[in-house]
C-alpha positions in Angstrom: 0.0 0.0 0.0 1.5 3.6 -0.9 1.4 6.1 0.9 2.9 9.9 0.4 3.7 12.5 3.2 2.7 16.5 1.8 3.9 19.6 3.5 7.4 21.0 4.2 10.0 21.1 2.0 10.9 17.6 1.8 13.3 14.7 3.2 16.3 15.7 3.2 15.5 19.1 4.4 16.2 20.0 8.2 14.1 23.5 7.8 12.4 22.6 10.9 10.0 20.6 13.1 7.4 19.2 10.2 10.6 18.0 7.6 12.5 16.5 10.8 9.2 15.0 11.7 8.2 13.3 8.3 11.7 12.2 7.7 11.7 10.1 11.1 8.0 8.7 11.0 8.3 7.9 7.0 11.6 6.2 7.6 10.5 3.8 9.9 7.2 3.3 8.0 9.2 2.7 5.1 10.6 -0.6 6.7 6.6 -1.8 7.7 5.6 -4.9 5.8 3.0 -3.9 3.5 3.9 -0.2 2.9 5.6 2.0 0.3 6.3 5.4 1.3 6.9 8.8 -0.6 7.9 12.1 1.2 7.4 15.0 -0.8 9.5 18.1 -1.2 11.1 20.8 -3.3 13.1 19.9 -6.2 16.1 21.2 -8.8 15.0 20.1 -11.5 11.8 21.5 -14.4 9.8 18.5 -13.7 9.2 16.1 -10.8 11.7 13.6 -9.9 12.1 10.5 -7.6 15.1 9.3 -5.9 15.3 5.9 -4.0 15.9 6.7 -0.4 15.9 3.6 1.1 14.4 -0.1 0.4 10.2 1.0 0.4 11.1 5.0 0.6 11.0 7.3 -2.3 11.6 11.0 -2.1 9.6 12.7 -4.9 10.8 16.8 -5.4 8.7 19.0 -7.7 9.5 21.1 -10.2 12.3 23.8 -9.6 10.1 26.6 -10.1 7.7 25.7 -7.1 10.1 26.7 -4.7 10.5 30.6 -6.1 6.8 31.8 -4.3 6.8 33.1 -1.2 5.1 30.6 1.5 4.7 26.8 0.7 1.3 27.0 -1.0 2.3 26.6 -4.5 4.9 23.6 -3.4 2.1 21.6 -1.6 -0.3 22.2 -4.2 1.9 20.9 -7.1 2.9 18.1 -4.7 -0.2 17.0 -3.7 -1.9 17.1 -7.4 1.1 15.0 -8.6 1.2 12.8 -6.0 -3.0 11.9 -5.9 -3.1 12.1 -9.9 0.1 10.2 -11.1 1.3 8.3 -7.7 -2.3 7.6 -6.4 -1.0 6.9 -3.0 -4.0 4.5 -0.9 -3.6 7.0 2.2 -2.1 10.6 1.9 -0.7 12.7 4.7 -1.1 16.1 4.7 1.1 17.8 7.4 0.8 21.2 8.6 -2.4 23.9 9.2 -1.7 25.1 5.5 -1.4 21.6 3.2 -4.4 20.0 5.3 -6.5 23.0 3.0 -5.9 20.5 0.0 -8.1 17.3 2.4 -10.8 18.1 -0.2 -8.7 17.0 -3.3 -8.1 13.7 -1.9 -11.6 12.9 -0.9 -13.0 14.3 -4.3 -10.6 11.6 -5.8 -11.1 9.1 -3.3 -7.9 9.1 -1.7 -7.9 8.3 2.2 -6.6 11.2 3.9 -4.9 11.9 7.3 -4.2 15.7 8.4 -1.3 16.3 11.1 -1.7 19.1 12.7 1.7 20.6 14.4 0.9 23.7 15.4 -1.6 26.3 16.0 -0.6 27.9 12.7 -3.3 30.6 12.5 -2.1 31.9 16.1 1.6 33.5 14.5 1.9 37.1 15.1 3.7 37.0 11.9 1.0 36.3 9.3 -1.3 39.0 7.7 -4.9 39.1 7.7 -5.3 36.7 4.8 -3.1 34.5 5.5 -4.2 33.8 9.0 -7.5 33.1 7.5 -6.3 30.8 5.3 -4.2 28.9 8.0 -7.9 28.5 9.8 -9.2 27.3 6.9 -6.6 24.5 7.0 -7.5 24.3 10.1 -11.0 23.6 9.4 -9.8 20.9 6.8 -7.9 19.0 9.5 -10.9 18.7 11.5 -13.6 18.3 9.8 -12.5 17.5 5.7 -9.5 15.0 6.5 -10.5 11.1 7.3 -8.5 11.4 11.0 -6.8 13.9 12.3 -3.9 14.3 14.5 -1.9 16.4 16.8 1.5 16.4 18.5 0.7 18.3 21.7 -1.4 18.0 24.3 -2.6 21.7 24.2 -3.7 21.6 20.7 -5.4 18.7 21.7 -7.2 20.6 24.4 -7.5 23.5 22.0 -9.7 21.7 19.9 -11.5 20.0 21.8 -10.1 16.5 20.4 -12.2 14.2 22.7 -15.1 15.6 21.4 -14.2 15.8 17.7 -12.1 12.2 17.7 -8.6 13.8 17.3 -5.8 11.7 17.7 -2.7 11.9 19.9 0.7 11.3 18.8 3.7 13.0 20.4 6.8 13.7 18.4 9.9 11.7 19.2 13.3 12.4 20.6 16.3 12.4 18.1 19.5 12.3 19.3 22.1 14.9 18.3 24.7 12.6 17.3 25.5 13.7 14.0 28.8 16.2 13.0 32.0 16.8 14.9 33.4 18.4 17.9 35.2 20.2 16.3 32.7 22.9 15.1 33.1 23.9 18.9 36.8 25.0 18.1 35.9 26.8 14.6 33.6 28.7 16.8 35.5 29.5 19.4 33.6 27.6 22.4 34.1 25.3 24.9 32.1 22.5 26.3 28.9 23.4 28.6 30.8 27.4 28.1 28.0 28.5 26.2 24.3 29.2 25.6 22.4 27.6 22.8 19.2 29.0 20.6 17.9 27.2 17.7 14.9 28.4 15.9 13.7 30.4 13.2 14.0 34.2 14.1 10.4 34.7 14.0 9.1 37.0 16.4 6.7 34.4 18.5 10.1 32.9 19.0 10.9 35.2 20.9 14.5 36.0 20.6 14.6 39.1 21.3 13.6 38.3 24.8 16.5 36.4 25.1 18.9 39.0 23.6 17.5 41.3 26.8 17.9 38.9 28.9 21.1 38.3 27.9 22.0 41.8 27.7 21.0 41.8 31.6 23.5 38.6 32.3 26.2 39.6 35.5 29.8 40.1 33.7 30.9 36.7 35.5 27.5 34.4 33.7 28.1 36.3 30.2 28.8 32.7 28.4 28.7 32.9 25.1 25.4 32.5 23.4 25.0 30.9 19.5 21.8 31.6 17.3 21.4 29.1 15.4 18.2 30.3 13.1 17.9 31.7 9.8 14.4 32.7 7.6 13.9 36.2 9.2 10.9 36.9 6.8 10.5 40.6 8.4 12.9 42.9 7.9 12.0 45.1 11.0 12.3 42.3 13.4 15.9 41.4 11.8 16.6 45.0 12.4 15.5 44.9 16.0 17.6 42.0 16.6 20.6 43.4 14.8 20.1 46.2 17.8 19.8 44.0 20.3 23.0 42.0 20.1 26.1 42.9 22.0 29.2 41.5 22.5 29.4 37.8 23.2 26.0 36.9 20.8 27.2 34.6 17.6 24.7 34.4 15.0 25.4 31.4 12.9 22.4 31.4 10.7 20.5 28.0 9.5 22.8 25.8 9.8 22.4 21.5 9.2 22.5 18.9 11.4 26.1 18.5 11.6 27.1 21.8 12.8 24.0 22.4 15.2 24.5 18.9 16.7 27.8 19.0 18.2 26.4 22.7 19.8 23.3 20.8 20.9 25.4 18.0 22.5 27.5 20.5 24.4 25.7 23.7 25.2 25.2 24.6 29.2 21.9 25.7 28.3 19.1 25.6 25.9 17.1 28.2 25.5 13.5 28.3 23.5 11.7 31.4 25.1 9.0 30.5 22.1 5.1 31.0 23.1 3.8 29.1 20.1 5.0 25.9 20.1 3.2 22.3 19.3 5.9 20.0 20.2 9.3 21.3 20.0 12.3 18.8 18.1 15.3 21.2 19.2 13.8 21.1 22.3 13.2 17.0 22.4 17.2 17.0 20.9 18.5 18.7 23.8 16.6 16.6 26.5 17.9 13.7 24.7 21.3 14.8 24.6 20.7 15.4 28.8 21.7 18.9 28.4 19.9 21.4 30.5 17.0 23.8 28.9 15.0 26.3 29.9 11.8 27.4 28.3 8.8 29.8 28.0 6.2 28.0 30.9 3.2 28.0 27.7 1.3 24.9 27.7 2.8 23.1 24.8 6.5 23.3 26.5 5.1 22.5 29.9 3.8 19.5 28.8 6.7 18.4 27.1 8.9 18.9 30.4 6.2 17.3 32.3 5.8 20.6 34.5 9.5 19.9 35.7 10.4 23.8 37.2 13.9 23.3 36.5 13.1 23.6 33.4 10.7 26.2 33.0 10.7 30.4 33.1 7.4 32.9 33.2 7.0 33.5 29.5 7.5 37.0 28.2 9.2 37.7 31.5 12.9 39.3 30.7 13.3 39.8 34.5 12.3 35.8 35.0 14.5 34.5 32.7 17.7 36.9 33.5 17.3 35.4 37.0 16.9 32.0 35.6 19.9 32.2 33.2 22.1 33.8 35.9 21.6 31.1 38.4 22.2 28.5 35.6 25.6 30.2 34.8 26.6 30.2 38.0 26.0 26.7 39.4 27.0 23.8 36.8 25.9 21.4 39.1 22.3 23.0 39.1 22.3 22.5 35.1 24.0 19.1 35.5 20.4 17.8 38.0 18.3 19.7 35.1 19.8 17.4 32.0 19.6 14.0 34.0 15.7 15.1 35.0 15.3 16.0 30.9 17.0 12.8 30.1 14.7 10.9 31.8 11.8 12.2 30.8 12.3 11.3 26.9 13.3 8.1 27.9 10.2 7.6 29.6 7.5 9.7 27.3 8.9 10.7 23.6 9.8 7.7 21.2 10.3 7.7 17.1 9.3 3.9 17.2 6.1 4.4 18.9 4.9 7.6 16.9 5.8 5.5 13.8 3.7 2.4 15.2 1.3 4.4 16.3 1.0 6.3 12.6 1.4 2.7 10.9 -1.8 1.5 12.7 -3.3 4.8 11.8 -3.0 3.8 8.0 -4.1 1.3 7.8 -6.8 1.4 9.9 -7.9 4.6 7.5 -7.3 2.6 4.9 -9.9 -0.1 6.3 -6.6 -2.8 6.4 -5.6 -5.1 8.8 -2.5 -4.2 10.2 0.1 -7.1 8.9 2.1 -8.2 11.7 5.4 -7.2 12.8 7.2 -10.7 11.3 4.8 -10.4 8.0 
């Protein structure tokens, strides 16, 4: 049985949380008796191409010229139309608030279709009046269009009311940051737990420029280092007001792939996501893998991930709260040592790739109205 993943930018891209996302849960599908999988993405080339990813996994880009429009609109929409017209995938994923708009192509053609909802897109402070619209359209699609629906947080669960409406839960995993060298600590200049560590896109519901005041606030003896690692500022105001933010001791290293931003991951003293829109954050997963000690913004979506741990956790949109937070963190290593074995534990305990692939593999084919083959099929 085929089946094609739509939305983001494709499988080999790291862009953020939905590509990191597809690429784990379709890779593991991929080795599931019974099913062929294709992730769908941006391409180089003028027409659509496939490439063999691994035995049952085929990445399929589209055409170059999808990827010059602002937004992802025109990329999912080429994607999906190819993949439901030419591929005819039995069961097609649609991940994101904006590709779960196009639910009502695959039911017009008879396709099964599962939405993934990984965020509550229409909620960014960065999106105009229509395109916040749209996003609730997509919403709408997810819920009501879409043969199941999913979501990756507990809040967006609540948020919708998913008892009610028969929304599914499936938490993201925990990848480990194992990828890269060390040695991109030295090109940098840093030193092992000697720095502070933000990885996100500079969008302002990220909330980076909270941390640059924070930081800005920092005692001369905590001023460790601090890396941004985060590129696709899409407002140039908000890169300006960054730009006048930073002081000495911020390194802005721009998007960067896994193997530079895993080593800083494995190493950094403390993560920092001061987000307030989150659905289930990867970097943040990555770091409590990788035992390190992070603090974030105390919003619903994080608290739940952290299971409510304090060590963990600041007032969000509180510069005073998290200046306080970071200080005592700089100042007592043993404090962030405690923190990364609590995180640590946690994943171990909560946030599995295997089990969000099962869990998505019974989800097929139970959409599908197929028996789930067994695991020795």
């Amino acid at each position: 049985m085929r089946v094609a993943f739509v939305g983001g930018r494709g499988y080999h891209s790291n862009h953020g949380g939905v590509e990191n996302a597809v690429r784990e849960i379709a890779l593991r599908l991929a080795a599931c008796p019974g099913l062929d999988v294709d992730v769908y993405g941006q391409g180089t080339a003028p027409w659509f191409e496939t490439t063999t990813v691994a035995p049952g996994l085929t990445a399929v880009g589209a055409p170059e010229f999808c990827s010059r429009f602002d937004g992802n609109a025109v990329l999912a929409l080429a994607n999906c139309l190819y993949a439901l017209l030419v591929r005819r995938p039995r069961v097609l994923l649609l991940f994101a608030s904006g590709p779960s708009l196009l639910a009502i192509l695959a039911r017009l053609l008879r396709v099964k279709v599962i939405a993934a909802l990984r965020a509550i897109d229409s909620q960014r402070d960065k999106w105009g009046w229509l395109s916040t619209r749209v996003l609730r359209l997509g919403e709408f699609s997810a819920l009501q269009v879409a043969d199941a629906c999913t979501v990756n947080s507990l809040e967006m669960f609540r948020y919708y009311d998913g008892a009610t409406r028969g929304l599914i839960y499936i938490p993201n995993g925990a990848s480990a940051a194992s990828a890269g060298s060390d040695a991109v600590l030295e090109r940098l200049g840093l030193q092992p737990d000697g720095y502070l560590l933000f990885a996100a896109r500079l969008d302002p519901v990220k909330r980076l420029h909270l941390l640059l005041q924070a930081y800005a606030r920092l005692p001369a003896d905590c001023h460790l280092p601090l890396v941004v690692a985060g590129g696709h500022c899409t407002s140039a105001a908000y890169r300006q007001e960054l730009e006048a933010l930073s002081g000495t001791g911020v390194q802005f290293i721009g998007h960067v792939d896994g193997d530079t931003l895993d080593p800083l991951m494995r190493h950094c003293a403390v993560f920092v996501l001061p987000s307030i829109l989150e659905g289930m954050s990867n970097s943040l997963l990555a770091a409590m893998h990788s035992g390190r000690c992070v603090l974030c913004a105390d919003v619903t979506a994080n608290c739940d991930v952290v299971q409510h741990e304090p060590a963990a956790l600041f007032k969000a949109d509180d510069v005073n709260d998290l200046t306080q937070r970071l200080t005592d963190y700089c100042r007592h290593p043993e404090r962030r040592r405690r923190c990364g074995q609590a995180m640590q534990q946690i994943v171990s305990q909560y946030f599995c790739w295997d089990s969000t692939a099962e869990r998505y593999r019974d989800l097929i084919f139970r959409t599908a109205g197929q028996p789930t083959p067994a695991a020795d099929a």
